[in-house]
C-alpha positions in Angstrom: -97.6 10.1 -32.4 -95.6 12.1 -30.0 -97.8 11.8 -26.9 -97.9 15.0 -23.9 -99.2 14.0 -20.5 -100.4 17.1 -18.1 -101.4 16.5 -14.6 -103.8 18.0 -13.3 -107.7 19.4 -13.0 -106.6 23.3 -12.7 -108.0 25.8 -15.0 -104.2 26.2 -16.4 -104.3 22.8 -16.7 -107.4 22.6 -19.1 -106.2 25.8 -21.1 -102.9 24.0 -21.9 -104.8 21.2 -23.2 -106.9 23.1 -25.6 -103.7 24.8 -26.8 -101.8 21.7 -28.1 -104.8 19.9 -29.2 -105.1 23.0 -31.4 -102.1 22.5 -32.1 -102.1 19.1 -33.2 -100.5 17.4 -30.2 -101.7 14.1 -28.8 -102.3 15.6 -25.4 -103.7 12.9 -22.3 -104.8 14.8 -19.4 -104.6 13.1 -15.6 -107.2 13.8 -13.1 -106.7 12.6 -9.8 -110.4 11.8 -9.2 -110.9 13.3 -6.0 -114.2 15.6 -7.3 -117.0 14.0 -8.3 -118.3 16.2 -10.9 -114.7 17.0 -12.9 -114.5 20.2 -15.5 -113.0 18.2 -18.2 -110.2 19.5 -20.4 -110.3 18.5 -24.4 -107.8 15.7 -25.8 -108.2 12.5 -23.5 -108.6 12.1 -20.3 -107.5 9.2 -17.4 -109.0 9.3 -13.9 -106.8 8.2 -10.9 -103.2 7.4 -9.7 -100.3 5.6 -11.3 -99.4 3.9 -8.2 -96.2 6.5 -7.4 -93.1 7.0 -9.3 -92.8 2.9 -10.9 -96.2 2.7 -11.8 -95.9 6.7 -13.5 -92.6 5.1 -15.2 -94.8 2.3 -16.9 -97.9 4.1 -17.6 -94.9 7.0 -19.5 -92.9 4.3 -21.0 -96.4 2.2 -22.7 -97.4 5.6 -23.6 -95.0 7.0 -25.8 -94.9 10.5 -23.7 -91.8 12.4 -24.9 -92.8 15.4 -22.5 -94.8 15.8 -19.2 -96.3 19.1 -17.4 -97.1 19.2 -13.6 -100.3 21.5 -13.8 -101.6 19.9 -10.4 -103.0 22.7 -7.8 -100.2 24.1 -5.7 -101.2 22.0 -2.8 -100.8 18.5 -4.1 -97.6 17.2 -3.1 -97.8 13.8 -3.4 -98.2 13.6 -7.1 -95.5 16.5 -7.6 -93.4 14.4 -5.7 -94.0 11.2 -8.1 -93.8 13.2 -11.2 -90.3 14.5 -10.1 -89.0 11.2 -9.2 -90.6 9.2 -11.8 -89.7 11.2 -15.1 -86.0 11.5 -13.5 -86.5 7.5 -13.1 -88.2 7.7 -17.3 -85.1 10.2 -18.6 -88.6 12.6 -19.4 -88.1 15.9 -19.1 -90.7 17.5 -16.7 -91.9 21.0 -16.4 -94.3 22.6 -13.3 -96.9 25.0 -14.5 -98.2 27.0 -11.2 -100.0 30.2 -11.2 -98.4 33.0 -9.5 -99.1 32.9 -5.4 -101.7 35.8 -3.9 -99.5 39.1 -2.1 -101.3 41.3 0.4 -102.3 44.6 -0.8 -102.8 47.8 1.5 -105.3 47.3 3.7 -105.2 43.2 4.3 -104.6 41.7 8.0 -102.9 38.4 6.2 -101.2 35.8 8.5 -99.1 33.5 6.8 -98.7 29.8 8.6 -97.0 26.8 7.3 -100.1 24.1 8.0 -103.6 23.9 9.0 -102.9 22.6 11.7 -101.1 25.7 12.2 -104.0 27.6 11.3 -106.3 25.6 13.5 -103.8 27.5 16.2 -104.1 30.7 15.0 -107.7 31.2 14.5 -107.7 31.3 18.5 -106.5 34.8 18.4 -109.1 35.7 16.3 -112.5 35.4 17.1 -114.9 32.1 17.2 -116.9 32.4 13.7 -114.3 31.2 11.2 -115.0 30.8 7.1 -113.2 27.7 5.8 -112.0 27.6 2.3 -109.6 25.3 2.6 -111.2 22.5 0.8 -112.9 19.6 2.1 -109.6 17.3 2.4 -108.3 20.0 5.3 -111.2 20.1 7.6 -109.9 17.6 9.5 -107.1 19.9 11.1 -110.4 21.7 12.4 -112.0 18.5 14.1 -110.4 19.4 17.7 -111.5 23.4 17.8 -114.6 23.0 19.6 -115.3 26.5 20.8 -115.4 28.3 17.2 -117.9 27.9 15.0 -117.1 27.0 11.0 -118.8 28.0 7.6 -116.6 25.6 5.3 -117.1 26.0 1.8 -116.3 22.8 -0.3 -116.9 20.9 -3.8 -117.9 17.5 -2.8 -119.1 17.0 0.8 -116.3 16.0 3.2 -115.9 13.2 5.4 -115.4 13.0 9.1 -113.9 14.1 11.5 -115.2 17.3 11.3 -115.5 20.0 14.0 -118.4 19.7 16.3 -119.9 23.2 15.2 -120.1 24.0 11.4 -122.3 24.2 8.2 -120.9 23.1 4.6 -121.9 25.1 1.9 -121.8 23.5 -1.4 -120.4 25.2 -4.4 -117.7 25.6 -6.7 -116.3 29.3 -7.8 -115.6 31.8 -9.8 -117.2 33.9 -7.1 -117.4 37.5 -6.9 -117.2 40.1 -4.3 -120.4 41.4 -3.6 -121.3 37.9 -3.3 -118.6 36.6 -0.7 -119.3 40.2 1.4 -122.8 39.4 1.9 -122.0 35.4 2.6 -119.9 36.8 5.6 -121.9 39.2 7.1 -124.9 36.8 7.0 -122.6 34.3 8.7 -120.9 36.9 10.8 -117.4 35.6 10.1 -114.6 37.1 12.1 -111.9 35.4 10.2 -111.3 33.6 7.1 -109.0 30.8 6.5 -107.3 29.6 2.7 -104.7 28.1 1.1 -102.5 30.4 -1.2 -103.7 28.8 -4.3 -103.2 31.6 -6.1 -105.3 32.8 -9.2 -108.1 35.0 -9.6 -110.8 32.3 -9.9 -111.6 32.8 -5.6 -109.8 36.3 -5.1 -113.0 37.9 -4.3 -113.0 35.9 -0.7 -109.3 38.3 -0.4 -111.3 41.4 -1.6 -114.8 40.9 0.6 -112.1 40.4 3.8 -110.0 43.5 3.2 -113.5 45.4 3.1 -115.0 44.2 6.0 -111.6 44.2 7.9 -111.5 40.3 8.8 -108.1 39.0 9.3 -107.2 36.2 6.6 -105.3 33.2 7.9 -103.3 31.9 5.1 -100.9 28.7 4.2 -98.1 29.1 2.9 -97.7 26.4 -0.6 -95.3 23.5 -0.1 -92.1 24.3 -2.0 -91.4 22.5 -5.3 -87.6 22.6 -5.2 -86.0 21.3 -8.1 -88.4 21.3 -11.0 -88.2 23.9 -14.0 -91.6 26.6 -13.7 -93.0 28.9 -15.5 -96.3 31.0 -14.3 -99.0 30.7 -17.4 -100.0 28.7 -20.0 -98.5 30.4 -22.9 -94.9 30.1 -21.4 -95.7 26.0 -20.6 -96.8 25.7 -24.8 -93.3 27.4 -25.4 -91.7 24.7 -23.6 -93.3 21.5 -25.1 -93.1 23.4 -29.0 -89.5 23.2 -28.0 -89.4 20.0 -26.5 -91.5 18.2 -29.8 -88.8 20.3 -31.7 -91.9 21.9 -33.5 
């Protein structure tokens, strides 16, 4: 059986899964095992690395995968980087699935930067109660601001270093907006921090900012250069239909 493999834990991710196990496909989804607590797509399922772009080429190769889809969160490089260079390496043809990024509307004070550790900068300018949703791998660019103090949001709870002043909350979205406006006036937050991840799952952190009138620090994504993409999940089934010749 023609076998598909899709990176990635994103909710894309798990939606193109269900669509070609309806559709018959043998579809094996890769998680890369960094939450503890997974949402689990249908079809199967592998936890962990391949050990880069050789050990992706043997895992492809005793796998029988005719096709592969990049469906990782627009953040992690590393394994779009072994994807590119180990299905080039395979002669597999490889397409990125990646949700559309997040534009300002009227009334948002966005500040685009290229890094956290950019955005560790920035927050300076700002104010000294900062909300991090940046997820728990990126507090680390935060561990030498010692004069704000942090709210960080995360999954899993991180790992030092850490700054000196902050509480983790817990919790894992969709969230909403009346929720997120009340979380930052209770905290007092005077400027919020995330990644353009793009999606509507945590736009309500965008939404509660614009109405309070907090400036949003955000990072820009890494660019994926090179790598046919298309924006949603119907568009990625197109593709592999076409690829399986079905």
């Amino acid at each position: 059986m023609q076998t598909v493999l899709v990176l990635g834990g994103t909710g894309e991710a798990r939606a193109l899964a269900a669509g070609l196990v309806e559709r018959g496909v043998r579809v094996v989804s890769s998680l890369a095992g960094r939450v503890a607590n997974p949402r689990l797509p249908v079809g199967e399922v592998r936890v962990g690395g391949f050990g880069g772009p050789d050990g992706l080429v043997r895992w492809l190769t005793e796998n029988g995968v005719v096709a592969v889809v990049d469906a990782t969160h627009p953040f992690a490089e590393r394994i779009g980087a072994s994807a590119v260079a180990g299905t080039a390496k395979a002669g597999i043809p490889l397409l990125r699935l990646q949700r559309p990024g997040w534009q300002a509307g009227p009334g948002d004070d966005w500040h685009w930067v290229d890094s956290l550790d950019e955005a560790a900068r920035k927050i300076t300018s700002f104010g000294e109660r900062v909300f991090l949703t940046s997820g728990r791998q990126g507090l680390a660019a935060f561990a030498g601001c010692t004069r704000q103090w942090f709210l960080a949001r995360c999954v899993d709870p991180p790992e030092p270093p850490l700054p000196p002043k902050i509480e983790i909350i817990l919790d894992r979205g969709p969230y909403d907006v009346p929720g997120e406006t009340a979380l930052m006036r209770e905290h007092r937050i005077d400027v919020l921090v995330t990644k353009d991840s793009g999606g509507t799952m945590t736009t309500a952190k965008l939404l509660a900012a614009r109405e309070r009138g907090i400036p949003v620090v955000v990072v820009r994504r890494p660019a994926r250069a090179g790598v046919r993409t298309v924006e949603d999940v119907p568009a990625a089934l197109a593709w592999v239909s076409a690829m399986l010749g079905a």
